[in-house]
C-alpha positions as CSV (number, residue, x, y, z in Angstrom):
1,X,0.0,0.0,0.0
2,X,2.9,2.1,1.0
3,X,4.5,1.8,-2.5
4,X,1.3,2.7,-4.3
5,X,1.2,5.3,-2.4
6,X,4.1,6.3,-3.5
7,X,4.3,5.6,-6.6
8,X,1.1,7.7,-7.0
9,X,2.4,10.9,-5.2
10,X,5.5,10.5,-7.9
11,X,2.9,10.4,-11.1
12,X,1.7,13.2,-9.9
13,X,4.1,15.5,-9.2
14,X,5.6,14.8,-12.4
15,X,2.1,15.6,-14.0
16,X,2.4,18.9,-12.2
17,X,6.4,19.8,-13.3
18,X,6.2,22.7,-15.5
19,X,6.8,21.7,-18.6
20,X,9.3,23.0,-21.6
21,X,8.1,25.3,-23.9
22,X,7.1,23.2,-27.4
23,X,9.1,23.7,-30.6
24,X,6.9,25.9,-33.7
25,X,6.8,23.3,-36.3
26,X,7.5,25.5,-38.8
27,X,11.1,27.0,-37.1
28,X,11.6,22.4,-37.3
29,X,10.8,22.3,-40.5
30,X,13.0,25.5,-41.7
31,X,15.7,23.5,-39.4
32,X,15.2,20.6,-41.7
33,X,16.1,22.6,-44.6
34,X,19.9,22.2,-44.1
35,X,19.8,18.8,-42.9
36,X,21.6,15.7,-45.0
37,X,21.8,12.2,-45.3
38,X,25.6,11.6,-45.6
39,X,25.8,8.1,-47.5
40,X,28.9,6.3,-48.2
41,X,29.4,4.2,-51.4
42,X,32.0,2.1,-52.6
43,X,32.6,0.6,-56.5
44,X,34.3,-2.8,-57.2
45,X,33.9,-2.9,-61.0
46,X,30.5,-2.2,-62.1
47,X,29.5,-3.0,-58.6
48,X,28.5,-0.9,-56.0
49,X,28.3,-1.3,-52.2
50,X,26.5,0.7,-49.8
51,X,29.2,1.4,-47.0
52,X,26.9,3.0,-44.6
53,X,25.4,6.6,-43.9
54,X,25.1,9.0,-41.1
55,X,23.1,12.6,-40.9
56,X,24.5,16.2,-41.7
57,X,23.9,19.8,-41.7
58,X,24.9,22.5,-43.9
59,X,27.4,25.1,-42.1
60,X,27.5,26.8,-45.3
61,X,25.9,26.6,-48.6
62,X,28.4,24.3,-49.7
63,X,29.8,22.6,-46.1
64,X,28.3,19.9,-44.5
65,X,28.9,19.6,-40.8
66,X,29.0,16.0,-39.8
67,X,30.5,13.6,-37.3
68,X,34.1,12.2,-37.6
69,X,32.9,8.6,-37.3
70,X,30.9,9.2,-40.2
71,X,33.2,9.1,-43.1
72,X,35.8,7.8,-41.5
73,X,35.9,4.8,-43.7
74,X,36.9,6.8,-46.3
75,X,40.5,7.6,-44.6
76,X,40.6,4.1,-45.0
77,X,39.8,3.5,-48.4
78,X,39.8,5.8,-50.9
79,X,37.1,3.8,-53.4
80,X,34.6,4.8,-50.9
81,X,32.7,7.9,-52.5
82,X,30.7,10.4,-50.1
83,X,26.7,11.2,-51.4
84,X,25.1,14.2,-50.0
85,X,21.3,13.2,-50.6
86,X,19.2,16.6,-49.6
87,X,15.8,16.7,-47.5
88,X,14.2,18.0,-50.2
89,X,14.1,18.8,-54.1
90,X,15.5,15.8,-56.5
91,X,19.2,16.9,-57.1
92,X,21.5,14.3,-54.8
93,X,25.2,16.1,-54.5
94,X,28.9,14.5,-54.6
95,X,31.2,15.6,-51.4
96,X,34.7,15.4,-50.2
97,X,36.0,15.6,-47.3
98,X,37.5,19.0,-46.2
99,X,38.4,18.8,-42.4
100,X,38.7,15.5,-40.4
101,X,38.8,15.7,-36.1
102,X,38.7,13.1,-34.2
103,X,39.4,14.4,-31.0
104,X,36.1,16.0,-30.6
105,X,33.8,13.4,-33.6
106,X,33.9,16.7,-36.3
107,X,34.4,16.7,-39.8
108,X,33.5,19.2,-42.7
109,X,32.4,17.8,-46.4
110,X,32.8,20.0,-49.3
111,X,30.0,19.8,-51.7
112,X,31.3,19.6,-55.1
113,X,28.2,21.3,-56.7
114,X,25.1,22.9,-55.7
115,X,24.3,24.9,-52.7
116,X,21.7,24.4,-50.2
117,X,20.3,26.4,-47.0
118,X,22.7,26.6,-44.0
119,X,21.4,26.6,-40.0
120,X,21.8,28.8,-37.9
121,X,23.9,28.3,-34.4
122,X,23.0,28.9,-31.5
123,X,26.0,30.2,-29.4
124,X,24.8,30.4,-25.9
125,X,24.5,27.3,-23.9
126,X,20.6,25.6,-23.7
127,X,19.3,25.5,-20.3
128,X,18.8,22.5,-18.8
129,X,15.2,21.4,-19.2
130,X,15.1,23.0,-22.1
131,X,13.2,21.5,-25.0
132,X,15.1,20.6,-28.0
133,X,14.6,18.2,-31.3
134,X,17.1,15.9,-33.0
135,X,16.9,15.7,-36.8
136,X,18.4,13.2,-38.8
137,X,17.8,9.9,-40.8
138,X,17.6,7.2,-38.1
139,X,18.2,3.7,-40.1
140,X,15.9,1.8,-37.5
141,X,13.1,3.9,-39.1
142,X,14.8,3.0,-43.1
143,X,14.5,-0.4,-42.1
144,X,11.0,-0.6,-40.4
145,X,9.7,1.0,-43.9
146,X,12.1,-1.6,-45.7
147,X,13.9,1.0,-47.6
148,X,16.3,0.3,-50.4
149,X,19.8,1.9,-51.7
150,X,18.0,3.4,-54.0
151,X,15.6,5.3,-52.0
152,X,18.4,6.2,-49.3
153,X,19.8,8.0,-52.0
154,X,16.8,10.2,-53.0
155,X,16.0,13.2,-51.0
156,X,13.5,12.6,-48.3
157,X,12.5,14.4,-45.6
158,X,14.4,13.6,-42.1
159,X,12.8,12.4,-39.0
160,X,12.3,14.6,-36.0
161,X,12.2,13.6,-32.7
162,X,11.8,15.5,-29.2
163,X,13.3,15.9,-25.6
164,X,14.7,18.0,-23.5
165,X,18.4,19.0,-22.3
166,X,19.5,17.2,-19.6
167,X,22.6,18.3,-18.7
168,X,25.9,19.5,-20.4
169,X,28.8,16.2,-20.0
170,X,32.3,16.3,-20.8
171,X,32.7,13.3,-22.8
172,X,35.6,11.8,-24.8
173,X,37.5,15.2,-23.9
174,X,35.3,17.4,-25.4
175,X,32.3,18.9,-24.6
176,X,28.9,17.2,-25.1
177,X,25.2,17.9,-24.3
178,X,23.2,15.3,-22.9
179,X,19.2,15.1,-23.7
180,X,16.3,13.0,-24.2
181,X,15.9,12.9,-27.6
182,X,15.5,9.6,-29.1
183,X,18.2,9.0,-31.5
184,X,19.6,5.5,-33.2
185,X,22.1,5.0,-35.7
186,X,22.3,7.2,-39.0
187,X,21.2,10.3,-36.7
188,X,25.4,10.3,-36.3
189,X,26.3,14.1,-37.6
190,X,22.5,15.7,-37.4
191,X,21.7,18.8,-35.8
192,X,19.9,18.8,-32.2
193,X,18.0,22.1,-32.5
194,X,16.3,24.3,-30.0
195,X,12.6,25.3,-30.3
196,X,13.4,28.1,-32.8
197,X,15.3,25.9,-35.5
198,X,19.1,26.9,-34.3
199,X,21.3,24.4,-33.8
200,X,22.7,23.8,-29.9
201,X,24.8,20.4,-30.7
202,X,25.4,17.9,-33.0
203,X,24.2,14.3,-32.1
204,X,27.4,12.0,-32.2
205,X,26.7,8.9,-29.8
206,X,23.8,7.4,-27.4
207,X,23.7,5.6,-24.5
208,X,23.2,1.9,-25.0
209,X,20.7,-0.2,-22.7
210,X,20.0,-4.1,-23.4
211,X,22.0,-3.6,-26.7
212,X,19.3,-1.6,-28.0
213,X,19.6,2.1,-29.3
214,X,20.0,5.0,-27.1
215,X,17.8,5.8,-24.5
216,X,19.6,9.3,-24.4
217,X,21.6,10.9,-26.8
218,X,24.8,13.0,-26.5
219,X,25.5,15.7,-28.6
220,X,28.5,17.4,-29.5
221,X,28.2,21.2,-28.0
222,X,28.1,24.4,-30.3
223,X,30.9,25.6,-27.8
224,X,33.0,22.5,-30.1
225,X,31.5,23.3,-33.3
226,X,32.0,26.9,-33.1
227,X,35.7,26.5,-31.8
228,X,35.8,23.7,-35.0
229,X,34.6,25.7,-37.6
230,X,36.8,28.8,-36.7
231,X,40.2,25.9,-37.2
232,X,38.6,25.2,-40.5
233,X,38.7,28.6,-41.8
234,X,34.2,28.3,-41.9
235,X,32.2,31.5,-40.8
236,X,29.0,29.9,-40.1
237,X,25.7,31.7,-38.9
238,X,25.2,32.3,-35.1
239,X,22.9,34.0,-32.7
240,X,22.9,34.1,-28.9
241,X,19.3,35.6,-28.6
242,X,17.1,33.8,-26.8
243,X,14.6,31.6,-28.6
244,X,10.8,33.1,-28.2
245,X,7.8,31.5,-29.4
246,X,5.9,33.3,-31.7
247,X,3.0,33.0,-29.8
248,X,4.8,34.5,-27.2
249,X,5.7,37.5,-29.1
250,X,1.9,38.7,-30.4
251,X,1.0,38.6,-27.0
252,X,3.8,40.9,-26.2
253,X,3.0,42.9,-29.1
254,X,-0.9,42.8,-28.2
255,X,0.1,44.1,-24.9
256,X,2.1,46.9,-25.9
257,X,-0.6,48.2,-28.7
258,X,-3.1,47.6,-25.3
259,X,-1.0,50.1,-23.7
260,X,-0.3,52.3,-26.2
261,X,-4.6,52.9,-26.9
262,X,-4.9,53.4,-23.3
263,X,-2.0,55.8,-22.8
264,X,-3.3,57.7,-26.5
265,X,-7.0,57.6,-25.3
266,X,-5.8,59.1,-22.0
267,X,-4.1,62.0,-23.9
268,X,-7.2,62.3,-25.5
269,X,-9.2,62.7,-22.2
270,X,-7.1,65.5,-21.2
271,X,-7.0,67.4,-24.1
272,X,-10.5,67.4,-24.8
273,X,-10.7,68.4,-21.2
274,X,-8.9,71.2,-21.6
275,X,-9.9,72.2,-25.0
276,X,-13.2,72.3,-23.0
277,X,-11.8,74.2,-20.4
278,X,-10.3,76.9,-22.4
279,X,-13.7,76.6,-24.4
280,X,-15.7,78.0,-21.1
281,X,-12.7,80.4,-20.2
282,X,-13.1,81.7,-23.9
283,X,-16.8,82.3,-24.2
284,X,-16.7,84.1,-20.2
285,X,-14.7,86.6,-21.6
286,X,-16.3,86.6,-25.2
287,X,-19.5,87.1,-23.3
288,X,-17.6,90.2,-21.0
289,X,-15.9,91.7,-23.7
290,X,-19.2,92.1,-26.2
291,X,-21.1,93.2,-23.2
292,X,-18.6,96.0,-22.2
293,X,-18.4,97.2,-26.3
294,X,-22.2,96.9,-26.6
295,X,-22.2,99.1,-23.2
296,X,-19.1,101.5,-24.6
297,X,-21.2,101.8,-28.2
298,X,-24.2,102.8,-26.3
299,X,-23.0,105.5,-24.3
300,X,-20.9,106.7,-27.0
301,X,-24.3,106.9,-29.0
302,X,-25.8,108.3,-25.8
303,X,-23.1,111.3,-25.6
304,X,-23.1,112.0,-29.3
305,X,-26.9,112.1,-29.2
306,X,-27.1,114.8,-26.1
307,X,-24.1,116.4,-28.4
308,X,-26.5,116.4,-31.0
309,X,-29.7,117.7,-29.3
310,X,-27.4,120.8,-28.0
311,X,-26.0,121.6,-31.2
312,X,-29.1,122.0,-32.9
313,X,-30.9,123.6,-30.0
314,X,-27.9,126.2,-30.4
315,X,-28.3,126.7,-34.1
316,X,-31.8,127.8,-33.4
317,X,-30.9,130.2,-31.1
318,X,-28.7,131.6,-33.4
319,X,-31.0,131.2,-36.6
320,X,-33.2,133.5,-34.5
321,X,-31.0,135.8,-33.7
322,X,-30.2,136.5,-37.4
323,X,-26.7,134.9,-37.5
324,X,-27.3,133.1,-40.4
325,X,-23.8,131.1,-41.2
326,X,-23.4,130.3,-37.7
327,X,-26.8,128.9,-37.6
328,X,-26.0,126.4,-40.0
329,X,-22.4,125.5,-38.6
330,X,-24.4,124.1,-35.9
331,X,-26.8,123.0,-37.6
332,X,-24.8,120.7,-39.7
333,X,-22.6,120.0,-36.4
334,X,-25.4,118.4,-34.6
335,X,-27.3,116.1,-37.6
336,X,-22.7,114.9,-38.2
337,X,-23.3,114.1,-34.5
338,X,-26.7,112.5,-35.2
339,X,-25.4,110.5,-37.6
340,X,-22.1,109.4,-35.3
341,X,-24.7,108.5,-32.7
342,X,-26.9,106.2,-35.5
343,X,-23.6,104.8,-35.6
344,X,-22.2,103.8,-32.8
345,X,-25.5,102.4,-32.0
346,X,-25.9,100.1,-35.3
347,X,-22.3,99.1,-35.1
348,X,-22.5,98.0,-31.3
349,X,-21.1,94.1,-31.2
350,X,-24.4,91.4,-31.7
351,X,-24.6,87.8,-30.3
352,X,-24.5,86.5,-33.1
353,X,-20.6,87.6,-33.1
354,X,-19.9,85.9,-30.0
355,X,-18.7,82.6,-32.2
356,X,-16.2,84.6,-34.1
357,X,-14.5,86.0,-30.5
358,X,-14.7,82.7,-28.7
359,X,-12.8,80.9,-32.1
360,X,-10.2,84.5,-31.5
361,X,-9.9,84.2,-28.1
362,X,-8.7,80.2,-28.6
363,X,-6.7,81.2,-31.2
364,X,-4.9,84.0,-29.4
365,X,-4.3,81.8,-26.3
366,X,-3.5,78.6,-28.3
367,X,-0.2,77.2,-26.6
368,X,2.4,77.7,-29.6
369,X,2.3,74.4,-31.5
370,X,6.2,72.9,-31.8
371,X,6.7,71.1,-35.0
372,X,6.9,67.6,-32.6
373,X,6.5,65.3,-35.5
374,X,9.8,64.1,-36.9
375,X,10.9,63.6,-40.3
376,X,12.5,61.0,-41.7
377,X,13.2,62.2,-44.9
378,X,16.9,61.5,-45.6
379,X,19.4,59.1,-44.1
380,X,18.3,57.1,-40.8
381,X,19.9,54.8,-37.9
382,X,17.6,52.0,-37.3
383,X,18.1,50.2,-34.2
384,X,17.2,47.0,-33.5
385,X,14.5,46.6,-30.5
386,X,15.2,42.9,-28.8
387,X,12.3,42.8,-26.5
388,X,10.3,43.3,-29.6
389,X,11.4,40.9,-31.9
390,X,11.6,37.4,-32.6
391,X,15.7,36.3,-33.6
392,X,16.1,33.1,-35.0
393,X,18.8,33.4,-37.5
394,X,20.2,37.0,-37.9
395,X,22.6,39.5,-36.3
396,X,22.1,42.8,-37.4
397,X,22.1,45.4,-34.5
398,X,21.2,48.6,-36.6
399,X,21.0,49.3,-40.2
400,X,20.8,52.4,-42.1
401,X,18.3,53.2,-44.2
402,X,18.0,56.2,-46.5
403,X,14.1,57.1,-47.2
404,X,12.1,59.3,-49.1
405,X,8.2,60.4,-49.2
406,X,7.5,58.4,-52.3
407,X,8.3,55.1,-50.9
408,X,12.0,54.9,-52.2
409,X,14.2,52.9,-50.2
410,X,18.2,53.6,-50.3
411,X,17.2,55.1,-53.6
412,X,17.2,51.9,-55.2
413,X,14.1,50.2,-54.1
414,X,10.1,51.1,-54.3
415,X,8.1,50.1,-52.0
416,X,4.5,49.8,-52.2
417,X,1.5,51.6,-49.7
418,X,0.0,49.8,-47.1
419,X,-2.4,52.2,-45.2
420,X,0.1,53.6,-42.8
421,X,3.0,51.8,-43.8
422,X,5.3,51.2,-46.6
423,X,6.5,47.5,-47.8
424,X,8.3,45.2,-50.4
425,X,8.4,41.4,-50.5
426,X,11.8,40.6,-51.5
427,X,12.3,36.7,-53.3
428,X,16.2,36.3,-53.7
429,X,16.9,33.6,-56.4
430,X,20.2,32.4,-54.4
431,X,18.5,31.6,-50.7
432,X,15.3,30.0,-49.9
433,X,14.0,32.9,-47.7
434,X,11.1,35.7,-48.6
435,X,12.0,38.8,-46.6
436,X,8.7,41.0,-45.9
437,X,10.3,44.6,-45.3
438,X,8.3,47.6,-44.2
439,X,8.2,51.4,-43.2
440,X,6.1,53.5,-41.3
441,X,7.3,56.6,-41.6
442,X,5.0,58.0,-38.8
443,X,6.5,56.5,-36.2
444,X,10.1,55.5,-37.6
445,X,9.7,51.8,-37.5
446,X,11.5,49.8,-39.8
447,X,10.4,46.0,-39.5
448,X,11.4,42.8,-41.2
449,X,9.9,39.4,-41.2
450,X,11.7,36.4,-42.9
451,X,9.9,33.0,-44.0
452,X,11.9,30.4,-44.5
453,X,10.6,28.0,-46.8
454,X,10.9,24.9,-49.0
455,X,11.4,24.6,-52.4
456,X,7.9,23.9,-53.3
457,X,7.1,27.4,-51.6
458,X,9.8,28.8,-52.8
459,X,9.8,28.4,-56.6
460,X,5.7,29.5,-56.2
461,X,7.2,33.0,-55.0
462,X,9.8,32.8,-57.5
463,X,6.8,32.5,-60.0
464,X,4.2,35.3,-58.7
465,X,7.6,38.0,-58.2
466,X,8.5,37.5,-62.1
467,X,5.2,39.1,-62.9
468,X,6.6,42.5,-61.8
469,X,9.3,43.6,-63.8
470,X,10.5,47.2,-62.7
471,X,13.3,47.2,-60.2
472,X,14.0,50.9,-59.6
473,X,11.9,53.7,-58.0
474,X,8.8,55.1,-59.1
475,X,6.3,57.3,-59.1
476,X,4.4,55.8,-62.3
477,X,0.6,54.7,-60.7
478,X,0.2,52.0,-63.0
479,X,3.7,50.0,-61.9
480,X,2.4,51.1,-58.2
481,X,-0.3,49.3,-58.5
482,X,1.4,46.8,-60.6
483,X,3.8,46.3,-57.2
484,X,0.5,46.2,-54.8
485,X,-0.7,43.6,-56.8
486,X,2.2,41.1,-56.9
487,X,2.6,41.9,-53.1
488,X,-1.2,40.8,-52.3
489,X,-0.3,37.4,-54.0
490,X,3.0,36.6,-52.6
491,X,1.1,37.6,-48.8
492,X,-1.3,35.0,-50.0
493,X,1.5,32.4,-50.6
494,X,3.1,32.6,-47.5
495,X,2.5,30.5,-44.2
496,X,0.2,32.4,-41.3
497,X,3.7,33.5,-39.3
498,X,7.3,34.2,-40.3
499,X,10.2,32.3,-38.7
500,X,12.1,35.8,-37.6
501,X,10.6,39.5,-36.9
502,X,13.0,42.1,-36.6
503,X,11.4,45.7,-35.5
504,X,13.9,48.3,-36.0
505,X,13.3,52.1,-34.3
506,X,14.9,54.5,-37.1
507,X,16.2,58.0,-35.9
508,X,17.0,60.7,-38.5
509,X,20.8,60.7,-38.6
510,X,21.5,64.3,-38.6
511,X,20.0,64.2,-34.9
């Protein structure tokens, strides 16, 4: 009873263990991109043995990253001949090896033609507990689907399998990770990747129970790789940012544009607060100041008119008194003052004026309006903003970007209008990645989001960007409109999420 007990206070504490965040299958599949199957092949005649394979991944367009045990039957014999077969397309690729180390299970194939996606390393070390995924080409799997030669040697996607770090072991003298993996033989010299796609080791060995395959896997560390690659003269791609989910990231970015409505709807409270304010302040004194001209107009009308009454009153006295010319002097001085009088008391201010000095009283006491809006017309500093972006497989800091009002980019490139924002889909012919760049010039945010894809995908974007012919910038509406259209169809052609968002925040750089 006791050891039920037991046993069900373990079950379910383990049920309770927080558990690691889960790879995006489409970072896995953009991982399985640069993975190989390494397949050795040796001729006697016209015959032709199959020597064995392992797993690789590509360091470089055209260097494969495998494990020393590998190919090292072909130090032995030189009839052997190395076969990069690809996950995917239908080109297969002769190799030779480049770089050969024992010491820490590492060796580099040249591909002798063709070039195909390279990973992406990750530099930092994985946490323990950390959920990672080993890619490769398993042969337990080849032989439970009874594969032949001749299918080993056609591309074919690898298998994935998941786990979690469980420690880092110095093994063999050099530095290994230890996870949970499952691996067998053939994943030998395939990537163990973290959740984003980058690679954190490369699987060289399990450990063996009952003589059957691994029940956890070691893995070569990117510490080795990194400090292997630099020996063979390689530069490949690295990152040390941390992986985020891109779940993760729209609900930080739902957050922030959460925030950023409540702090812009509180600015709206208080200025329409005190454009109300200075609304009642500006129609008190509207209302005081017509009141005292309507008052100043009448008595000015009063006075002329008492003016008026004496000045004719004394031009009859003098009429009658026979002093003709005087007479009419005042005369003529008192109906000038009549008319003064009219007036003053026609032109005295009406309420139907009292609009017109309210909107002159707001203007006068307006607060003087400072140009805050910046331009970024010209050249600009665009740095990148970590906590807002997603970095899988790039290392740009800053960039600089040169814009203009028309939607010119570096002077080079147009970019088409998107409400707000400015954007161009860019589909190189030499990578397998569609880069969605765009510009909002309102707020200086420079943003890029990368897809990587597949062939398949990629040679449909290859077809929709050859509709759109015109390179350089415009102003012409029809190859505008031309643009808009050939970016609404590649939008349509990619998957829901890219693998990478970068969000750059661009300062003019004569600040």
């Amino acid at each position: 009873m006791k050891k039920l007990l037991s046993l069900l206070m373990l079950l379910a504490s383990m049920i309770f263990l927080p558990s690691p965040a889960q790879a995006d299958p489409e970072d896995i599949a953009a991982a399985s991109r640069s993975v190989v199957r390494v397949v050795l092949v040796a001729r006697e005649g016209e015959r032709v043995f199959f020597v064995g394979h392992g797993s690789g991944v590509m360091i470089a367009p055209d260097k494969v990253l495998t494990n020393a045990h590998v190919i090292e039957p072909v130090r032995e014999d030189q009839s052997i001949v190395i076969g990069i077969i690809p996950s995917q397309g239908r080109k297969s690729y002769g190799g030779k090896l480049l770089s050969f180390s024992p010491a820490n299970d590492l060796a580099v194939i040249q591909l002798q033609n063709g070039r195909l996606p390279p990973a992406t390393i990750y530099s930092a070390k994985p946490a323990d507990g950390a959920s990672v995924v080993a890619i490769g080409y398993p042969a337990s799997v080849d032989r439970a689907q009874g594969l032949q030669i001749n299918d080993l040697i056609t591309p074919m996607a690898p298998v994935k399998t998941p786990g979690v770090i469980s420690g880092g072991r110095t093994s063999r003298e050099m530095d290994t990770l230890l996870h949970t993996a499952p691996i067998a033989s053939g994943n030998s010299g395939g990537p163990l990747v973290d959740p984003c796609g980058r690679v954190v080791g490369i699987n060289s060995f399990g450990s063996l129970s009952d003589g059957n395959d691994a029940e956890f896997g070691f893995a070569v560390s990117a510490r080795e790789v990194m400090q292997f690659a630099r020996n063979a003269n390689i530069r490949p791609r690295m990152t040390s940012s941390p992986c985020r989910s891109a779940a993760e990231l729209s609900r930080e970015e739902e957050k922030r544009r959460n925030a950023e409505l409540q702090r812009q709807a509180e600015i709206d409270r208080t200025a329409n607060a005190e454009k109300q304010q200075a609304r009642q302040n500006a129609e008190r004194q509207a209302d005081t100041e017509i009141m005292m001209s309507r008052e100043n107009h009448m008595a000015l009308a009063a006075l002329l008119l008492a003016l008026a009454t004496l000045s004719a009153g004394a031009g009859g006295i003098l009429f009658e008194r026979g002093k003709r010319n005087p007479a009419i002097a005042a005369t003529g001085g008192a109906l000038f003052l009549l008319i003064g009088a009219a007036i003053a008391f026609v032109t005295r201010p009406g309420l139907a004026e009292r609009e017109d000095r309210i909107a002159a009283i707001l203007a006068e006491n307006a607060p003087a309006q400072n140009n805050l809006a910046q331009s970024f017309n010209g050249k600009n500093i665009c740095k990148l903003n970590t906590e807002r972006s997603r970095i899988t497989v790039s290392e740009l800091p800053q960039i600089e970007l040169q814009w203009d009002d028309s939607g010119c980019i570096n002077e080079r490139t147009q970019y088409g209008r998107e409400g707000a924002r400015w954007s161009r889909i860019f589909v190189p012919n030499s990578e397998q990645t569609v880069s969605v760049n765009s510009f909002d010039p309102q707020k200086g945010e420079y943003r890029t989001e990368r897809y990587l894809l597949g062939i398949d995908a990629m040679g449909s974007a290859r077809s929709i960007r050859r509709r759109y012919a015109n390179k350089a910038c415009t102003t012409d509406a029809d190859k505008l409109t031309e643009l808009e259209d050939m970016q609404k169809a590649l939008r349509q052609a990619l998957p829901a999420h890219p693998n990478e968002v970068l969000v750059y925040e661009c300062q003019s750089a004569s600040d």
